[in-house]
VOROGU-646352 format. One line per field, with one value per residue (C-alpha): residue number from 0; residue in three letters; x, y, z. Coordinates in nm, 2 decimals. Each point is the difference from the previous one (the first is absolute). Layout:
<atoms>
num NUM / ...
residu ALA / ...
xx X / ...
yy Y / ...
zz Z / ...
</atoms>
This chain:
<atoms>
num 0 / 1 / 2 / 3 / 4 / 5 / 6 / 7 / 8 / 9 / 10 / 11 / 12 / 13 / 14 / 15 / 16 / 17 / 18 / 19 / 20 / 21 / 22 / 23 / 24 / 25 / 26 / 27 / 28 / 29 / 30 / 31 / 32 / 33 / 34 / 35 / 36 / 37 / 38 / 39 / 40 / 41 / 42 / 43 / 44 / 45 / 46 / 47 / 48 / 49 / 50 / 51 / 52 / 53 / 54 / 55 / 56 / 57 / 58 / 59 / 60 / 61 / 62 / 63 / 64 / 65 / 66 / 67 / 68 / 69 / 70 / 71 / 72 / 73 / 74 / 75 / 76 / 77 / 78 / 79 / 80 / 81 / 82 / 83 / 84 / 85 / 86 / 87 / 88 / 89 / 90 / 91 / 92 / 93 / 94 / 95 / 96 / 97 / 98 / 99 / 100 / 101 / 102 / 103 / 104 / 105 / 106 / 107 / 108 / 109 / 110 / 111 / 112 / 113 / 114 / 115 / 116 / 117 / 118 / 119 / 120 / 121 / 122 / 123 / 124 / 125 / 126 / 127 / 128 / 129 / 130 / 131 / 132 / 133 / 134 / 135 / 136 / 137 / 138 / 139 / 140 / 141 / 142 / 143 / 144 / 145 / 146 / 147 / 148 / 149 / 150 / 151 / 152 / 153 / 154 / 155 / 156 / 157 / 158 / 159 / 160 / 161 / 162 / 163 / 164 / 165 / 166 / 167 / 168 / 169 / 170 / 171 / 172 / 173 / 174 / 175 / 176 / 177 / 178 / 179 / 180 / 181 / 182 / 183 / 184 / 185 / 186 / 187 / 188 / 189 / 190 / 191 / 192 / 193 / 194 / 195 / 196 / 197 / 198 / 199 / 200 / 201 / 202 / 203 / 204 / 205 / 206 / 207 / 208 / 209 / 210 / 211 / 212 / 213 / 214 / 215 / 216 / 217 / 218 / 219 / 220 / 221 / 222 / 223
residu UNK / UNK / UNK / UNK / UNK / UNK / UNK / UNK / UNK / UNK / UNK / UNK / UNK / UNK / UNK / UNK / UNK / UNK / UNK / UNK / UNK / UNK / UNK / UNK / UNK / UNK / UNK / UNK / UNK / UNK / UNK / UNK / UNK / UNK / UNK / UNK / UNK / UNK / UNK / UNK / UNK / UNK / UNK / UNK / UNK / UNK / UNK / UNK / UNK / UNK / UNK / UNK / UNK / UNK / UNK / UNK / UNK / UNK / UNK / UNK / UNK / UNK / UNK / UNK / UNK / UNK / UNK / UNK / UNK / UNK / UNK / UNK / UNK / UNK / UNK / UNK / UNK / UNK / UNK / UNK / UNK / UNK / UNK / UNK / UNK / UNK / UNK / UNK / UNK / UNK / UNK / UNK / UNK / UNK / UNK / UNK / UNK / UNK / UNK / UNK / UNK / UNK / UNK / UNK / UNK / UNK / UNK / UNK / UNK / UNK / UNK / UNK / UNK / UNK / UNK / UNK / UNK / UNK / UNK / UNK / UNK / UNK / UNK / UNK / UNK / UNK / UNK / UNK / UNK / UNK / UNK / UNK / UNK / UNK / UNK / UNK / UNK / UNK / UNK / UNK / UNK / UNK / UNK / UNK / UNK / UNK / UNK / UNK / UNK / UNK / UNK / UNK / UNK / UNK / UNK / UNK / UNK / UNK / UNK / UNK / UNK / UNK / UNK / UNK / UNK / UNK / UNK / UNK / UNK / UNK / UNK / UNK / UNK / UNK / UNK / UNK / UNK / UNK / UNK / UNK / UNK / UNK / UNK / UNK / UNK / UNK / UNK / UNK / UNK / UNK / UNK / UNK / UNK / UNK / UNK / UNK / UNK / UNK / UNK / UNK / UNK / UNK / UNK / UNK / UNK / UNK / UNK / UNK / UNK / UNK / UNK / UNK / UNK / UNK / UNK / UNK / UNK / UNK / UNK / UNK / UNK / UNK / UNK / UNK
xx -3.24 / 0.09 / -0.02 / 0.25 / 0.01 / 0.12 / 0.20 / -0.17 / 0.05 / 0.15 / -0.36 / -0.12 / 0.27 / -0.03 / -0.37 / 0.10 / 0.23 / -0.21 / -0.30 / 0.23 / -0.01 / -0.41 / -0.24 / -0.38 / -0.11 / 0.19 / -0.14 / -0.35 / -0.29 / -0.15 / -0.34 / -0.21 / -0.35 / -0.14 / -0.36 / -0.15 / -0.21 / -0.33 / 0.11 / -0.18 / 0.17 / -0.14 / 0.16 / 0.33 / -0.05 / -0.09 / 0.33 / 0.20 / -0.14 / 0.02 / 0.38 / 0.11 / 0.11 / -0.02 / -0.02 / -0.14 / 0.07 / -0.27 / 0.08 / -0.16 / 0.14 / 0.31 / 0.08 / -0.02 / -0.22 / -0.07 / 0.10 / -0.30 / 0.23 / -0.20 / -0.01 / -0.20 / -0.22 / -0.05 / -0.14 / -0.26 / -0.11 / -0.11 / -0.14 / -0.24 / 0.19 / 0.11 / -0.23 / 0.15 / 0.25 / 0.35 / 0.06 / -0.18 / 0.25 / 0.34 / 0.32 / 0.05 / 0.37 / 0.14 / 0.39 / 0.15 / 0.34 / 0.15 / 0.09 / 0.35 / 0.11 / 0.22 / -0.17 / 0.23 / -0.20 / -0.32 / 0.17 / 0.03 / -0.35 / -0.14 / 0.21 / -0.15 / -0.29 / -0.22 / -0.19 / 0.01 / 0.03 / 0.04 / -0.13 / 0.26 / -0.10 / 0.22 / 0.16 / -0.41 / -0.09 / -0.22 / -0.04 / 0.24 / 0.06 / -0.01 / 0.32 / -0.03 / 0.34 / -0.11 / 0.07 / 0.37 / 0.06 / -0.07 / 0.25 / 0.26 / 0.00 / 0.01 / 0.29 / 0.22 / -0.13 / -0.10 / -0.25 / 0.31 / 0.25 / 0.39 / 0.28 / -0.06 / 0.27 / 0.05 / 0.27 / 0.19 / -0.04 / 0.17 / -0.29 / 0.09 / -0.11 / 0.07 / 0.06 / -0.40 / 0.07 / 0.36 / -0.10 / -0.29 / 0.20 / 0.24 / -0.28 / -0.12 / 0.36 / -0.03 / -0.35 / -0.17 / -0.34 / -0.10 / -0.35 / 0.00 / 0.17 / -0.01 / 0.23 / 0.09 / 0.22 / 0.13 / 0.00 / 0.27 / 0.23 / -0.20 / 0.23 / -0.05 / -0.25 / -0.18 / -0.14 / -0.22 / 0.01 / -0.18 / 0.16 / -0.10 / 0.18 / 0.34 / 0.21 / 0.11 / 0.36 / -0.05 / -0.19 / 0.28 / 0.27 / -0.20 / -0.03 / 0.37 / 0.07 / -0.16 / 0.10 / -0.28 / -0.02 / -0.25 / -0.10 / -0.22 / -0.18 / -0.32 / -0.05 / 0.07
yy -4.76 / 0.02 / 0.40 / 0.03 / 0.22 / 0.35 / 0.11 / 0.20 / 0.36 / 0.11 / 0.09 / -0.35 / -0.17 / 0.18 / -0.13 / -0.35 / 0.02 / 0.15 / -0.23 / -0.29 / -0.01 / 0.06 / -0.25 / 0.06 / 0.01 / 0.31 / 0.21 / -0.15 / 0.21 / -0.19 / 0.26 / -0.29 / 0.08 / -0.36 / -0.13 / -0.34 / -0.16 / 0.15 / 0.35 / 0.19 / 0.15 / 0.34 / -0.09 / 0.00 / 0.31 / 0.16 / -0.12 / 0.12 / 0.32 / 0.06 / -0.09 / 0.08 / -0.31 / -0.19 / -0.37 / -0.22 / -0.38 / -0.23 / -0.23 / -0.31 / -0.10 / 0.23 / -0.16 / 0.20 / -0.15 / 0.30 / 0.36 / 0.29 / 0.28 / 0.36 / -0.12 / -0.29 / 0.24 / 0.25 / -0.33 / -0.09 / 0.37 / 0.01 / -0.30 / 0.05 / -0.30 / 0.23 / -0.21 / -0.29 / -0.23 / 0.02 / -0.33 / 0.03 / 0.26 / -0.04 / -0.13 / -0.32 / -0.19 / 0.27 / 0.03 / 0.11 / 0.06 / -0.19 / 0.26 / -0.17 / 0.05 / 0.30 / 0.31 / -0.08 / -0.30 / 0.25 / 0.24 / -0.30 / -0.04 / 0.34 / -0.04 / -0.36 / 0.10 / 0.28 / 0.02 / 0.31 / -0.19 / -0.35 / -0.12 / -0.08 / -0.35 / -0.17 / -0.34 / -0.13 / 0.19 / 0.24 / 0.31 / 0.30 / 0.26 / 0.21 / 0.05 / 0.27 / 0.13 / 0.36 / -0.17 / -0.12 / 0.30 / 0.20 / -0.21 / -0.01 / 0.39 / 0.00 / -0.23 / 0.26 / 0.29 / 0.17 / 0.23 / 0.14 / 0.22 / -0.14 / -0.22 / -0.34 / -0.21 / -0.33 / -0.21 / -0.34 / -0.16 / -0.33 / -0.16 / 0.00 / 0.09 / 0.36 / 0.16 / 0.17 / 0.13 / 0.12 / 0.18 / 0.17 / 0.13 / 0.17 / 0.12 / 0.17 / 0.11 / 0.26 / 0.09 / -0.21 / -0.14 / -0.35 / 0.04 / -0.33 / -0.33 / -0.29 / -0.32 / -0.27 / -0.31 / -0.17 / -0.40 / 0.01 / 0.23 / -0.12 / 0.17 / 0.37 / 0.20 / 0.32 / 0.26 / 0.32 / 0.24 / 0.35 / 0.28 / 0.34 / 0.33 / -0.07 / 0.05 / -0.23 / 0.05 / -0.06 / -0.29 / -0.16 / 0.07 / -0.18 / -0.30 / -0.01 / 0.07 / -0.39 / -0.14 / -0.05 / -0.02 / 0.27 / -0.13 / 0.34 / 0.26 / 0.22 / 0.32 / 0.34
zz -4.69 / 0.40 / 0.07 / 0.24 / 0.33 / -0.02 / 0.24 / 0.29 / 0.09 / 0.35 / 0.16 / -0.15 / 0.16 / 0.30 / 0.06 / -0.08 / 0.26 / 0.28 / -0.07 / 0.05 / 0.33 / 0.04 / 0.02 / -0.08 / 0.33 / 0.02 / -0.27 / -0.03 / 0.17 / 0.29 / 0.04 / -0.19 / -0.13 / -0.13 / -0.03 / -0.02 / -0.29 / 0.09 / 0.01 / -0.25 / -0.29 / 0.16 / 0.32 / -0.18 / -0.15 / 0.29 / 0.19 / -0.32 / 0.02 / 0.38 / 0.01 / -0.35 / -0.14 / -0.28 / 0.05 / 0.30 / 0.06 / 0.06 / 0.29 / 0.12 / 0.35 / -0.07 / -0.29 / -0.36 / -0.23 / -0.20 / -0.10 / -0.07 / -0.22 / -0.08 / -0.33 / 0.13 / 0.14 / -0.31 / -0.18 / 0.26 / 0.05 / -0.40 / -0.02 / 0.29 / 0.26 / 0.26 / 0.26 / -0.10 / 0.22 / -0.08 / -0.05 / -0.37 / -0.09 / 0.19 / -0.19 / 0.10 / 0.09 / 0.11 / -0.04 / 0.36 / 0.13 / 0.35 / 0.28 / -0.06 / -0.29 / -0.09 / -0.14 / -0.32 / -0.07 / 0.04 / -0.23 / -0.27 / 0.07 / -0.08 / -0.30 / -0.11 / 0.03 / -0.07 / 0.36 / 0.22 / 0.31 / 0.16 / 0.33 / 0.24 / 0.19 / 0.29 / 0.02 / 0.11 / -0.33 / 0.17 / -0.12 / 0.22 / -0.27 / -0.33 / -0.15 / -0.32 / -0.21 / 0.18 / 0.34 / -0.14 / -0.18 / 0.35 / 0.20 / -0.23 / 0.00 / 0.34 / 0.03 / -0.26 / 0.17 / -0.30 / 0.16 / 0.22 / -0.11 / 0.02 / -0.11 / -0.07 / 0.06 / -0.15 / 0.21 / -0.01 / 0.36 / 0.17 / 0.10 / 0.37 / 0.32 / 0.12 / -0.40 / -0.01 / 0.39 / -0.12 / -0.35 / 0.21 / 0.26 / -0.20 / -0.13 / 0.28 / 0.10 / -0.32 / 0.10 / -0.24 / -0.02 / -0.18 / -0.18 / -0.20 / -0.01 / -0.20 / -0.08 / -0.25 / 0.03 / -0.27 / -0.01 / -0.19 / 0.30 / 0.29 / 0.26 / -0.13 / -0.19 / -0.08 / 0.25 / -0.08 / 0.20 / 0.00 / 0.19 / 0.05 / 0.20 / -0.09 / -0.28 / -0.32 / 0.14 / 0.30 / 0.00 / -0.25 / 0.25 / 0.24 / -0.18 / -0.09 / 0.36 / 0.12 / -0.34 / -0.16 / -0.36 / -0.20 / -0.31 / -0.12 / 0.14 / -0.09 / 0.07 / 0.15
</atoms>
C-alpha cells in the first residue's frame, strides 16, 4: 500500500519555502580540502585532524573520482594500511550534486541517501565545493532569523517592482529594523507570493498598522 504524505507543520513549510529559491552553489562550502590517488591514507588523516573534518574527495585533474570518510580511515589504521595510497581504499563513483541545482534537490539527496556530504562539481564537472545538511541547515536559519529576537512576519506580495522598497520603508518610518527575509512564489499565482520578514524594535501593533497602511496583506505573524 502507497503511504501517503502527511501534511507538513508550519516551520516545515517554512523551510520549503525559503530553500526554494537557493541553489547549491549557495549553501555549499567552497574551503575545499581534496587529495589525489597517491596521498597516503595517513595523509588524509592528518588533513582530517588539522581542520576537523570528516570526509575528503580524491580528485584527479579536478575531477572526483573518489571519497576517503573517517570511517575509511578507522579501517586502515587497524589493519596496519595507513601507508597505503588512497586509491586502494577510497569509495569509488562518487554521487555529486551540480552547483545549479536548487538546494531542495540537495535536501532530497541527504534524504535518498544515507551520505553525510556530496561534492559540489561545476557545469565542466570539476570539483568547487562541499555541501553537508549542517551548511543548509545554517543558511536556512539565517534566512528566518532565528538567532535574533522579533516578529516574523509572513506577507502576501504582488510580485512587482517597488513592493520590497515600499514594505521596508514603512518599516523604517516606525523605527523598525529587518533581520531576516525570505520568499516563495507559487507556480500556480505567479504574480504574487509569500514574504518573511523578521523585524525587531518595534511593536506587534505597530508593525500591523504599517502593513495595513500600504495595503499589504498579513497572512500570520510570530512573535513578541
Amino acid at each position: 500500500m502507497t503511504e501517503l504524505p502527511q501534511p507538513l507543520d508550519e516551520s516545515a513549510l517554512r523551510i520549503q519555502e525559503l530553500a526554494y529559491g537557493l541553489k547549491v552553489r549557495d549553501v555549499m562550502t567552497r574551503k575545499i580540502f581534496a587529495v589525489t590517488r597517491t596521498c597516503t591514507m595517513r595523509d588524509v588523516q592528518t588533513i582530517m585532524k588539522n581542520n576537523g573534518i570528516s570526509g575528503v574527495p580524491v580528485v584527479d585533474d579536478s575531477h572526483v573520482v573518489g571519497i576517503i570518510s573517517m570511517n575509511d580511515i578507522m579501517n586502515a589504521f587497524v589493519d596496519g594500511y595507513m601507508d597505503d595510497a588512497v586509491d586502494r581504499h577510497m569509495v569509488p563513483d562518487v554521487q555529486t550534486l551540480s552547483d545549479e541545482v536548487p538546494v531542495t534537490f540537495a535536501m532530497s539527496a541527504f534524504s535518498k541517501y544515507s551520505f553525510r556530504r556530496f561534492p559540489v562539481v561545476n557545469q565542466k564537472n570539476e570539483l568547487v565545493g562541499i555541501i553537508t545538511e549542517t551548511d543548509i541547515f545554517k543558511v536556512l536559519l539565517e534566512m528566518m532569523g532565528a538567532r535574533d529576537e522579533g516578529i516574523r512576519l509572513n506577507l502576501i506580495v504582488l510580485d512587482e517592482p517597488g513592493t520590497l522598497s515600499k514594505i521596508a520603508g514603512a518599516i523604517a518610518s516606525i523605527g523598525g529594523d529587518i533581520v531576516a527575509l525570505g520568499s516563495f512564489y507559487s507556480d500556480e499565482h505567479h504574480n504574487r507570493g509569500n514574504l518573511m520578514i523578521k523585524v525587531c524594535c518595534v511593536s506587534n501593533e505597530a508593525l500591523l498598522a504599517a502593513m495595513e497602511s500600504i495595503d499589504v496583506t498579513v497572512a500570520g505573524t510570530h512573535g513578541a
